[in-house]
N, C-alpha and C positions, 0 to 999 in steps of 0.2 A: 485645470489642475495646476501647482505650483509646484514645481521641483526645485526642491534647492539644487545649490551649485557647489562644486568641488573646487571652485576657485573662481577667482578674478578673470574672466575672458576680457582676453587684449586680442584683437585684429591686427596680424602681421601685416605691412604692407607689400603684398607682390611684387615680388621680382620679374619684370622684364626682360627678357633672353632673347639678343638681337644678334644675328652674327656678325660676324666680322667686315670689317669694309662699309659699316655704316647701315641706320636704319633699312627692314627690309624692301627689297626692290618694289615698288608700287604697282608692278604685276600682280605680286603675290596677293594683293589686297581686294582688288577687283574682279577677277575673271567668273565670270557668270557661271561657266561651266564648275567649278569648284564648289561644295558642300560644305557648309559648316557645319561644327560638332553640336551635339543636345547630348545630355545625361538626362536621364531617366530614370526617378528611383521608386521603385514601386513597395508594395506589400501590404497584407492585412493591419486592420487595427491595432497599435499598442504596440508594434513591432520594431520602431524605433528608426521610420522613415525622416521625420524631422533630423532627427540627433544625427545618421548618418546623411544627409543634405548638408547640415552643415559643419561637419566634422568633412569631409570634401572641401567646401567653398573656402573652408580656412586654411586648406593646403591646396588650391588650385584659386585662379580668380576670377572667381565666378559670382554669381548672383540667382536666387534662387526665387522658381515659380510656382506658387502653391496650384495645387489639382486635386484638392480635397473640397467636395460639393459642400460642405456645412461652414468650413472655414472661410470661405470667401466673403459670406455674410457678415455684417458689424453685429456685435454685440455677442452675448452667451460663450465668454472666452474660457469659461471654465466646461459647463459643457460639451464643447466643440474641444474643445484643447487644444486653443493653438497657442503655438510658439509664443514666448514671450520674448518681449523686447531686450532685456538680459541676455535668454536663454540662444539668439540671433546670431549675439559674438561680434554683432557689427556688420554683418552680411545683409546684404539688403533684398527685401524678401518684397515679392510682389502678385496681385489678386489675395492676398490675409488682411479681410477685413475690410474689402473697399463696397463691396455692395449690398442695395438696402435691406434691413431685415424681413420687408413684407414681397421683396420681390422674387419673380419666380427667374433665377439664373440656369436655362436650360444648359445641354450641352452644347448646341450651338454657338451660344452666348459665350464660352468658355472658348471654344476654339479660335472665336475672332478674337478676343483678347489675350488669348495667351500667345497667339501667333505672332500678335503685334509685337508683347513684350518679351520674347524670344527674340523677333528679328531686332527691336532696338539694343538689347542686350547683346549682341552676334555684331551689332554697329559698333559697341563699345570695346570690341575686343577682347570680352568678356566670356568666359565661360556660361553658357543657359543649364540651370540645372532645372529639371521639373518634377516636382518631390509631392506624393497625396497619396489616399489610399482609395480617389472616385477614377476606380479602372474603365468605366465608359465615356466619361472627362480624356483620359488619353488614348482612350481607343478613337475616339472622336477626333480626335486632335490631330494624332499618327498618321491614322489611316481615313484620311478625308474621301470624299467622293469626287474631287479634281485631283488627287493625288499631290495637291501643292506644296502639303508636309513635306513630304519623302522626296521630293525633286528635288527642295531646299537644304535637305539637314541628314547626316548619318547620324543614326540614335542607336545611343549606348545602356541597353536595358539592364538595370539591377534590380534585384528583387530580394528583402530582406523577410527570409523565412523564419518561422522558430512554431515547434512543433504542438499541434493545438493543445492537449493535453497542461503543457508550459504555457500558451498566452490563456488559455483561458483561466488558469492558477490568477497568471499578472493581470487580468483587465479584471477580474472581480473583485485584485488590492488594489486595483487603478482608480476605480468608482469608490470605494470606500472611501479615497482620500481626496477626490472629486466634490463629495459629499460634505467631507471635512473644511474643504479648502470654500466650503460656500454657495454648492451649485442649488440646493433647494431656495436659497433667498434668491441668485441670479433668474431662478426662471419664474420665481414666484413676483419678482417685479414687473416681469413683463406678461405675467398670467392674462388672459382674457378669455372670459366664458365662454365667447362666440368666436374664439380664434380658428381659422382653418389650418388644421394640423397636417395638411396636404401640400403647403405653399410654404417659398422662404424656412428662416434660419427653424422654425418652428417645426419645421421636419426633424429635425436634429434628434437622434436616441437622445434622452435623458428630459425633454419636453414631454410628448403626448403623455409618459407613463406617471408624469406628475402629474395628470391634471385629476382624478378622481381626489387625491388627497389635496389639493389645494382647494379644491370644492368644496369640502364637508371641515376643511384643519379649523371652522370659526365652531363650529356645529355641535363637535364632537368632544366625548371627555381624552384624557391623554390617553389612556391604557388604548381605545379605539384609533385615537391618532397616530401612536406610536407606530401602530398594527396597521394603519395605512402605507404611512412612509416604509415601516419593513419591506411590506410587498410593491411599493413600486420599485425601491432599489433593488430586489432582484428583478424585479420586469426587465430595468435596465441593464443588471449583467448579462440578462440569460439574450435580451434583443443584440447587445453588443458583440457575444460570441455568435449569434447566428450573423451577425454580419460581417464579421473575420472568415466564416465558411463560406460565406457566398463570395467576399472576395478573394478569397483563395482558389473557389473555384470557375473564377472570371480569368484571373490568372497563367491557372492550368490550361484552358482554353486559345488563349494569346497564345502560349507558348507553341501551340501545333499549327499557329497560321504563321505564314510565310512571313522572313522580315522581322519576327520575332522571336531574337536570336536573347534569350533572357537570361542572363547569368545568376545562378543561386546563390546568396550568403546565408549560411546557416546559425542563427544565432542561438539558438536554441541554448549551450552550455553557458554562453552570457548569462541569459535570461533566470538557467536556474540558480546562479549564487548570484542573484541581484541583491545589492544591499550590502554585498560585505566588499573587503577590500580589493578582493581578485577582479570585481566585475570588470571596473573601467578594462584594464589591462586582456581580458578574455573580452573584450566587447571591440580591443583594437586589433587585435590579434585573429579575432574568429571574424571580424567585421569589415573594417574601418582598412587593414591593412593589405588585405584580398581585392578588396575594392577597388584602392589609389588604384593599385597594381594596373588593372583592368582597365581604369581609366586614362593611363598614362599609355596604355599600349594603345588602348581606340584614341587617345590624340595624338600620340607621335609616332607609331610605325607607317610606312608608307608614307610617310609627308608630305613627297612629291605629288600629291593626287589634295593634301589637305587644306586649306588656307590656312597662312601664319600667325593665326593666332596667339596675341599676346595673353598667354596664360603658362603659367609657370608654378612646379612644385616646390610648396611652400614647407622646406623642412622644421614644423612646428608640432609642438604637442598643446591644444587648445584643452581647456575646461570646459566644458560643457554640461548639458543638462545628462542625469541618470539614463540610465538605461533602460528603455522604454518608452521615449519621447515618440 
């Protein structure tokens, strides 16, 4: 899907916060025993996990790791929904896009490579944010069976909530304009009779439920066609809200194991005046502003215990995509 934009996204460049008496002591840089930060931004589908990843990264300097199992796949950018290059702000996003479409990217696969580009990110001085809505991608990730995550990194879990009733209203005008923006030609390109709809990007809601109507769309007269495509698009809203519920209650789950200290944002009042003027502002206010907050305390209280990272709050108000990204 395509969201327009509320303006021209310019990327501040970060401020450096070195103290006094010259760059910081090269203690501070190395000592094994010391932890660096992770943010973490969780939530169901259509909850506007992208938008607040990077409404963060453009007030801290950071670079963000996508954790959404469909998005990592090339191709089906409308189905998948991911980020647009625009939509970024300039924030440099990493795993969106880079593996093949027919391949199977377990969660394994997910945790060697996102560990990497965490620790190169964490090399850079750089804030790691890791932003998706494939909760066993970071459960995977987290909570490893050598426990190598957690030795390395204190994680700052957010979780952007908005109450089903509400997403399920937005992901059914999500898909409409999914639909609008293209998504029957994008999967219709890559249609194959004999595709397995078990493997790669073709797992993706908004694939298998097309394929009866790409089947028969040469065959049949319109008034049949039309009555096809009806009923796959709601195939796909009604598969998309059961997967809002399940990942909400993968969620709820985390949140009673140990270590998973998840902090709520409730967006819900965003979400119902989306579209008029109030949103951005109730989306910074109920969102975006609770947030920093949180993230500025998990990076600087206690210091003495934190590495000095070069990351600094960037007093900007970026444009970004609507509310619901």
């Amino acid at each position: 899907m395509r969201i327009s934009l509320s303006g021209c996204c310019k990327q501040a460049q970060p401020r450096l916060n070195f103290p006094a008496g010259g760059i910081m002591g090269m203690e501070s840089f190395t000592p094994r025993w010391r932890k660096e930060k992770v943010v973490i931004v969780m939530g169901a589908t259509g909850t506007g996990k992208s938008k607040l990843s990077i409404d963060l990264a453009t007030r801290f300097n950071a670079e963000i790791v996508n954790s959404d199992k469909m998005q990592v796949y090339r191709g089906l950018d409308i189905v998948t929904n991911k980020v647009t290059e625009e939509e970024q702000c300039g924030v440099t996003h990493h795993l969106l896009g880079v593996v093949d479409s027919d391949d199977d990217f377990t969660a394994s696969d997910f945790r060697r490579r996102a560990s990497r580009e965490v620790e190169l990110i964490a090399d850079r001085r750089k804030l790691p944010i890791i932003a998706g809505g494939s909760n066993s991608y970071i459960e995977a990730l987290v909570d490893d069976d050598d426990h190598e995550f957690r030795s390395k990194y204190d994680c700052c879990f957010l979780w952007v909530d908005v109450s089903l009733p509400v997403l399920h209203s937005f992901v059914s005008d999500r898909v409409d304009q999914m639909v609008e923006a293209g998504l029957v030609d994008e999967v219709r390109k890559m249609f194959d009779p004999n595709a397995d709809y078990t493997r790669g990007v073709r797992r993706a809601i908004g694939v298998p439920e097309m394929d009866r109507y790409l089947r028969a769309e040469d065959t049949i007269d319109d008034e049949a066609r039309a009555r096809l495509l009806e009923g796959a698009i709601d195939e796909i809203k009604a598969n998309t809200c059961r997967l809002a519920c399940c990942q909400l209650e993968k969620i709820h789950r985390l949140r009673t194991l140990s270590g998973w200290d998840i902090h709520r944002l409730d967006a819900t009042d965003a979400f119902r005046i989306r579209g008029s003027s109030g949103a951005e502002e109730a989306w910074d206010k109920l969102v975006v502003g609770p947030a920093a907050t949180i993230v500025r305390r998990f990076l600087y209280e206690n210091n003495e215990s934190t590495p000095a990272l070069a990351v600094a709050l960037i007093p900007i108000k970026t444009a970004v995509a609507a509310v619901g990204r």
